[in-house]
C-alpha positions in Angstrom: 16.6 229.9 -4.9 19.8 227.0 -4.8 21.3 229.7 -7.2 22.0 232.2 -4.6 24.7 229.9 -3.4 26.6 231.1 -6.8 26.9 234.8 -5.3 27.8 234.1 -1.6 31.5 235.5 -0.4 33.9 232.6 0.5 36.6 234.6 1.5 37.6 236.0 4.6 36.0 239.1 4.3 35.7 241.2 7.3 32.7 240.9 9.0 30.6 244.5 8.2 31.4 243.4 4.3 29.6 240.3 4.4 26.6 241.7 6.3 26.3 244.7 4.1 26.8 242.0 1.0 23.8 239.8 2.4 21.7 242.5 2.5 22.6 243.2 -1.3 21.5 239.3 -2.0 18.2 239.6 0.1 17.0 242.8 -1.4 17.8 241.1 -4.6 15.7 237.8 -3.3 12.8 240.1 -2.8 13.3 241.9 -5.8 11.5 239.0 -7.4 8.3 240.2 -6.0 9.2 243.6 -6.6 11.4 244.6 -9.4 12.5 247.7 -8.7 14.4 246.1 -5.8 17.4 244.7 -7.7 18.2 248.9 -8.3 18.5 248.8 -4.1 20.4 245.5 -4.7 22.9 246.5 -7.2 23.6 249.9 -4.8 24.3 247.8 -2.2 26.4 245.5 -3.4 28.4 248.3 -4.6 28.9 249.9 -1.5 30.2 246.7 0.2 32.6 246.5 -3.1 33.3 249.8 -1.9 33.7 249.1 1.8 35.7 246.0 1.1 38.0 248.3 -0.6 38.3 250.6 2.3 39.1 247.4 4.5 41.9 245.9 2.6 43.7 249.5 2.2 43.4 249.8 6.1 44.7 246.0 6.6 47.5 246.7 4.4 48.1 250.5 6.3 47.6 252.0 3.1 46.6 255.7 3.6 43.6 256.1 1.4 43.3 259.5 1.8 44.1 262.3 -1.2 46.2 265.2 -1.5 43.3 267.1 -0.1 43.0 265.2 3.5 39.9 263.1 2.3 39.1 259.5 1.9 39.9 258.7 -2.1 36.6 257.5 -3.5 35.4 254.3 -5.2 37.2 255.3 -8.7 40.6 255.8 -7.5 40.3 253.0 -4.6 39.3 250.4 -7.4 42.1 251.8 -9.3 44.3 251.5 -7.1 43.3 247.8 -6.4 44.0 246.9 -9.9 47.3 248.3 -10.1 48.1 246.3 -7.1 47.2 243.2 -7.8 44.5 242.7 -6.0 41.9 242.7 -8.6 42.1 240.9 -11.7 39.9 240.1 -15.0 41.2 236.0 -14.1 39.8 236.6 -10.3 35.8 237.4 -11.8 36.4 233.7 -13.4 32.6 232.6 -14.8 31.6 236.2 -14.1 33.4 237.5 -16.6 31.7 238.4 -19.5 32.2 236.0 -22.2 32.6 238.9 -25.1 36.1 239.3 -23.0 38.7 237.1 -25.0 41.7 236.2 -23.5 44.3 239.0 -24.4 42.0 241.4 -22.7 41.4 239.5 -19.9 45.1 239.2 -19.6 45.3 242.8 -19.7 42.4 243.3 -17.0 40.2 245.3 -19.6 37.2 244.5 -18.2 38.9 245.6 -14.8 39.6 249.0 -16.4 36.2 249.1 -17.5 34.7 248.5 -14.1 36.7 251.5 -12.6 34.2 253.6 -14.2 31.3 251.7 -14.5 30.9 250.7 -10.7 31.2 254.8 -9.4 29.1 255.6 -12.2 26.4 253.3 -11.6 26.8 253.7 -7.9 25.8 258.1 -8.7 23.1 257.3 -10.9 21.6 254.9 -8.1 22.1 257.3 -5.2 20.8 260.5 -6.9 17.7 258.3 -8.2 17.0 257.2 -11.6 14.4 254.8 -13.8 17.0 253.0 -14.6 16.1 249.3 -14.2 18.3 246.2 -13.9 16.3 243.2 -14.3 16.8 239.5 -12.3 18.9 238.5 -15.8 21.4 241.4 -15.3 21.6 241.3 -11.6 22.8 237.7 -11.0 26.0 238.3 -12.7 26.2 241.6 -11.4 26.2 240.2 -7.8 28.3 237.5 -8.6 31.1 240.1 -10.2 30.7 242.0 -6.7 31.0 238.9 -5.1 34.4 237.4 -6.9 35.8 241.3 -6.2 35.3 241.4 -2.9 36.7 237.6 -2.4 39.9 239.3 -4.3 40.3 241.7 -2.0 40.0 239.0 0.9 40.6 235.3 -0.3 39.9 232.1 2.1 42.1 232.0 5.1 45.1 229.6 4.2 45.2 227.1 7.3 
């Protein structure tokens, strides 16, 4: 399992974001003896996409909350990120996928794409499905978590 290396953060994500990741990539581990696992896998990893999120608006002191007084979700936080900067098509690298050329990328299409598809999937996981993501689709789906949440926090410049 040498491959697992591929979707480890190696940013300086806070601490509770890398935990809640490596549970994400050991669900997925044992998702090999039980398929239905990489669906717990692929929640995870979304919510510590989602908590990174929360992180990097509260390191900046950007209020996250909406007109209404509460927290903004995972579409508008996302949003948010791409409009900032902080994630890009360029920052997924290899996880991009290749079907994105590079005007789009330039563009962040595939960013825009994600803003819907990550909340989405992250509903259809939480309020149970049959929806199955096998070991194929979930590598690259942890790695794309993985090269978001290192956005959010790159390495450390010493």
């Amino acid at each position: 399992f040498a491959w697992m290396e591929d979707v480890a953060l190696t940013g300086s994500a806070p601490k509770a974001v890398r935990e809640l990741f490596d549970v994400a990539r050991n669900v997925f581990l044992y998702s090999w003896y039980q398929y239905r696992f990489s669906m717990v896998a692929a929640q995870v990893s979304i919510a510590a996409v989602e908590m990174a999120l929360r992180e990097r608006f509260k390191l900046g002191m950007i209020d996250i909350t909406d007109r209404n007084g509460n927290d903004k979700s995972l579409r508008p936080l996302f949003s948010d990120a791409v409009a900032r900067g902080w994630i890009t098509d360029k920052g997924l690298g290899r996880w991009l996928p290749g079907t994105i050329d590079d005007e789009a990328r330039d563009a962040n299409t595939y960013c825009d794409i994600l803003k819907n598809v990550l909340p989405d999937l992250r509903n259809t996981f939480a309020h149970g499905t049959s929806t199955f993501l096998d070991q194929a689709e979930m590598l690259p789906f942890l790695g794309r978590s993985a090269a978001i949440i290192d956005q959010l926090f790159p390495p450390s410049q010493s």
